[in-house]
C-alpha positions in Angstrom: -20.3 -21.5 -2.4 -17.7 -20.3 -0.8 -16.7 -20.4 3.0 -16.1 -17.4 4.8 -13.2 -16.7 6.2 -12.5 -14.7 9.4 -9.8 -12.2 9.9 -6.6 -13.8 10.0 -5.7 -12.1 13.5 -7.5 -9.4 15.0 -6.6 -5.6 13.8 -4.1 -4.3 16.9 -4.8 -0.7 18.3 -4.4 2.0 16.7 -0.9 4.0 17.6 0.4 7.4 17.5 3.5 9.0 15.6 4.7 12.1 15.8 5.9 14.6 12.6 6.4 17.9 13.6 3.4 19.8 13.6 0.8 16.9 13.1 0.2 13.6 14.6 -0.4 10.2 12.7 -3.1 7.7 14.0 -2.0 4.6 12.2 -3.7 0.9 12.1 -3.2 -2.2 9.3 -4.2 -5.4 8.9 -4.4 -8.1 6.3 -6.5 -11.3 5.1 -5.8 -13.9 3.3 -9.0 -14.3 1.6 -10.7 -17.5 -0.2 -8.2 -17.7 -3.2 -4.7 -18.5 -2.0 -4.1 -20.7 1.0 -1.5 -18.6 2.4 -1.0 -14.2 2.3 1.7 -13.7 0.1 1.1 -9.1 1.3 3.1 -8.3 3.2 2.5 -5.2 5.6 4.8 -2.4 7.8 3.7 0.0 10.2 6.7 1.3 11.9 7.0 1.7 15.9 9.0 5.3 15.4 9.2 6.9 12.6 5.9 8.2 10.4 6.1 5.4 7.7 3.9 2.5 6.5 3.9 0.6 3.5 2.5 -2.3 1.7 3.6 -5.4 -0.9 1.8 -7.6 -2.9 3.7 -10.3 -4.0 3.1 -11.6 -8.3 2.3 -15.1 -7.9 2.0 -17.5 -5.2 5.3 -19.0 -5.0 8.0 -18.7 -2.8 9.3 -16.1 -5.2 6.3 -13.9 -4.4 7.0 -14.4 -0.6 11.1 -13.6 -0.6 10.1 -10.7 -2.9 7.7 -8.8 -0.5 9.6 -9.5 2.5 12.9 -8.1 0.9 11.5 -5.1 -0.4 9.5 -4.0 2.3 13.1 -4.6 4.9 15.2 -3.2 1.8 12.9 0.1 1.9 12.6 0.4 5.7 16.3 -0.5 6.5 17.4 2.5 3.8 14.6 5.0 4.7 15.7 4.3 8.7 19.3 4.6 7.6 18.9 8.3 5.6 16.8 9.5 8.7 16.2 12.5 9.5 16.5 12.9 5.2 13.7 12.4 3.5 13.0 13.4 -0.1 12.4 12.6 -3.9 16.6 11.6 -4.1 16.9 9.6 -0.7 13.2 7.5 -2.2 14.9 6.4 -5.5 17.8 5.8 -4.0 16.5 3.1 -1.5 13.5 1.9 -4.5 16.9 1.4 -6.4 18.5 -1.0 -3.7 15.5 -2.6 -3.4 15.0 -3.4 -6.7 18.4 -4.7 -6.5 18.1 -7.4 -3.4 14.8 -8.3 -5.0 16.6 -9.3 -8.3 19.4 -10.8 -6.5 17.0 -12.8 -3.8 14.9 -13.9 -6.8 18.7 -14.8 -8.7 18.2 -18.6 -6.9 14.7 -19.1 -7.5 12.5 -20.5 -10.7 9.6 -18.7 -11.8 9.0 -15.2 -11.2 10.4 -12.8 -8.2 8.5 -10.1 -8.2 5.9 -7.8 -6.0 4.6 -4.0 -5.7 5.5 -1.8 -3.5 3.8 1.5 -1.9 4.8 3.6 1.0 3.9 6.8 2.5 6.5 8.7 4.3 6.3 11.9 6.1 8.7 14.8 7.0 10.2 15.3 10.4 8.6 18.1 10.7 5.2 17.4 9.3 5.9 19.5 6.1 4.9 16.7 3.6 4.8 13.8 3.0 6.5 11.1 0.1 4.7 8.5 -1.9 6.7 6.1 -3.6 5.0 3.5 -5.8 5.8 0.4 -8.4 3.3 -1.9 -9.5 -0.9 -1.5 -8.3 -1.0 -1.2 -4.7 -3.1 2.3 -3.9 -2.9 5.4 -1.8 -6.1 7.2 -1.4 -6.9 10.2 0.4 -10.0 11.6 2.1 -10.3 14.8 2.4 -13.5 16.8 3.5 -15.6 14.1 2.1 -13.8 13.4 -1.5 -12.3 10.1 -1.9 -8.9 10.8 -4.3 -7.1 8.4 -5.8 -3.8 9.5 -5.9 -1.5 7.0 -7.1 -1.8 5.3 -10.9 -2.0 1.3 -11.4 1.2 0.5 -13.2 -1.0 -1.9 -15.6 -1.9 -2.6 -19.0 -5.7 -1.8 -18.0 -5.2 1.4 -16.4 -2.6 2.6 -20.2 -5.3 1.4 -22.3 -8.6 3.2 -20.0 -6.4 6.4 -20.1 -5.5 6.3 -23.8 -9.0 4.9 -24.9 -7.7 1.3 -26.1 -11.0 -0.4 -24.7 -13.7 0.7 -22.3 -12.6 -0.1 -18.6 -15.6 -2.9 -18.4 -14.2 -4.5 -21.3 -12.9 -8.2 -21.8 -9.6 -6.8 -23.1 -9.5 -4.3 -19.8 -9.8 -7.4 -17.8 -7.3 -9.6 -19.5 -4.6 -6.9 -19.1 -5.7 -6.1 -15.2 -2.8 -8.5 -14.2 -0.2 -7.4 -16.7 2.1 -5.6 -14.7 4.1 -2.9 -16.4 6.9 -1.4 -13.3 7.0 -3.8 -10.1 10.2 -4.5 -7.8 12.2 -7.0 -9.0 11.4 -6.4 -12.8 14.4 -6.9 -15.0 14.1 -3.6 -16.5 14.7 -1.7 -13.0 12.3 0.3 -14.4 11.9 4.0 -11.6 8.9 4.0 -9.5 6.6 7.2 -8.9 7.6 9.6 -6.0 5.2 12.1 -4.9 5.6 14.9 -3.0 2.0 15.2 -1.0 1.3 17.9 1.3 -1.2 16.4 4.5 -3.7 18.7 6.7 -5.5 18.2 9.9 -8.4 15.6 9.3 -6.9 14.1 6.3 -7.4 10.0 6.1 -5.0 7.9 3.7 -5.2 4.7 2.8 -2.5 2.6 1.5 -4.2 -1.2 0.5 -3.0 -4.0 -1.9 -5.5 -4.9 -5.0 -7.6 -7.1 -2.9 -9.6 -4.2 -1.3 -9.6 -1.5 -4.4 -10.6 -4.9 -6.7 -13.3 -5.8 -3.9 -15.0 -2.3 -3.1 -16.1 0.1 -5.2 -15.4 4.2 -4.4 -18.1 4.6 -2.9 -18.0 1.6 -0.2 -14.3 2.7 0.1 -15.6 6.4 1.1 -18.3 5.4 3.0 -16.2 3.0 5.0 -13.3 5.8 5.3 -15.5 8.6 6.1 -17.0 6.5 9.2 -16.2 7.8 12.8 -14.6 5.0 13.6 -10.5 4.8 14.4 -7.9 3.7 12.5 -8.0 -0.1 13.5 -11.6 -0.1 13.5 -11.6 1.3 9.7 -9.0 -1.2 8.8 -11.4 -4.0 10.5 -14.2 -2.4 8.1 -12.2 -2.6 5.0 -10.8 -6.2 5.3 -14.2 -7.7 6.8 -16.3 -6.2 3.6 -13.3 -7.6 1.3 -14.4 -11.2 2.8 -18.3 -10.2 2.4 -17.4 -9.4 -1.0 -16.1 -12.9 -1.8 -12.3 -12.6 -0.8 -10.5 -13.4 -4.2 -7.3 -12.3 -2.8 -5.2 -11.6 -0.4 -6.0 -8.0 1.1 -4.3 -5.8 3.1 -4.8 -2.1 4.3 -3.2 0.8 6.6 -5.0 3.5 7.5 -3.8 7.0 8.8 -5.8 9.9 10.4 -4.0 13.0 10.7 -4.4 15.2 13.6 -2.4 18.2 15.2 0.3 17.3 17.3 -0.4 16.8 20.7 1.5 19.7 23.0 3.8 18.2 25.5 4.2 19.1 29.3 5.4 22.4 30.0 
């Protein structure tokens, strides 16, 4: 039997970001679960500007470490840099660079260097917002009551479900779970998925690594969401009922509520 672990560190407040016309209430956390002895995710929620992303790094060697570290500073660094642009051309750009300091960090390493990578980014002015995805970290969104998965698993699993290889319970479903077709650092450079989504007053989105959407089924995941709870008090759901669930890897989620924008003083 396995022992239960707690969270890692406690869940910090929730905190507000402004984007024009709407407001972002924005909380993230992460656990390292019973399977690894260290977190290899790795996690941003920036201080300023309405962006958040996660990494899960392949493996549990130091390449999986130096890969989600670079390409989460890579992203943010280039996505800071091309501020107040933000669009489909400024997203592959900076995917590109990262994919580049990924290969070149992972150039001094043996064994593989390699992670995912997905990030939500939103207009100044609250017109949209950007996914940008490699590998089989999620974005969902909630929206009066429907949980919708909006990103794809770049995976052998998800190619042969979609194209009716094998049934999506299947032995051969399970074998190719973990074989990873785009990811940062893969030699290919192969283009991640950028979507342009629009957001609305009362949306929630979640961004998390495989070790909640492999733990909790849609319906725990919408139940959990759909609570009236805050941001950091969702993102303390989530990761607890990852560790109730058994905890077979490391997990990590960010959750955004979207509100309209608070008026300032007059």
């Amino acid at each position: 039997m396995f022992r239960r672990r707690d969270l890692d560190r406690p869940v910090e407040a929730a905190h507000r970001l402004s984007a024009g016309r709407l407001t972002l209430e924005v909380a993230g956390g992460s656990v390292i679960g019973n399977r690894y002895p260290e977190n290899f995710d790795v996690l941003h929620l920036d201080p300023e500007l309405p962006l958040v992303a996660v990494a899960d790094g392949m493996g549990d060697g130091e390449g999986s470490r130096v890969a989600g570290r670079t390409a989460i500073t890579t992203l943010v660094d280039r996505v800071r840099a091309d501020w107040p642009g933000v669009g489909a051309a400024q997203l592959r750009a900076a995917t590109a660079q990262t994919q580049l300091r990924v290969r070149q960090a992972g150039a001094a390493l043996s064994g593989l260097t390699g992670c995912t990578l997905t990030a939500l980014v939103v207009e100044p002015d609250g017109g949209q917002g950007w996914l940008v995805q490699l590998g089989d970290s999620r974005a969902y969104r909630l929206r009066d009551g429907l949980l919708e998965l909006i990103t794809v698993d770049h995976t052998m699993a998800w190619l042969g479900v979609v194209h009716g290889w094998w049934p999506a319970t299947s032995p051969e479903a399970a074998r190719a779970r973990y074989q990873l077709l785009r990811y940062v650092g893969h030699p290919d450079k192969p283009e991640p998925d950028v979507l342009a989504v629009p957001l609305r007053t009362g949306d929630t989105w979640l961004l998390c690594t495989d070790g909640v959407s492999d733990q909790l089924g849609y319906h725990r995941l919408r139940d959990l969401l759909a609570a009236r709870r805050d941001p950091a008090r969702t993102t303390t759901a989530l990761l607890s009922a990852t560790l109730d669930e058994g905890g077979d890897d490391n997990a990590t989620a960010v959750v955004v509520r979207v509100h309209p924008a608070v008026p300032g003083p007059r």
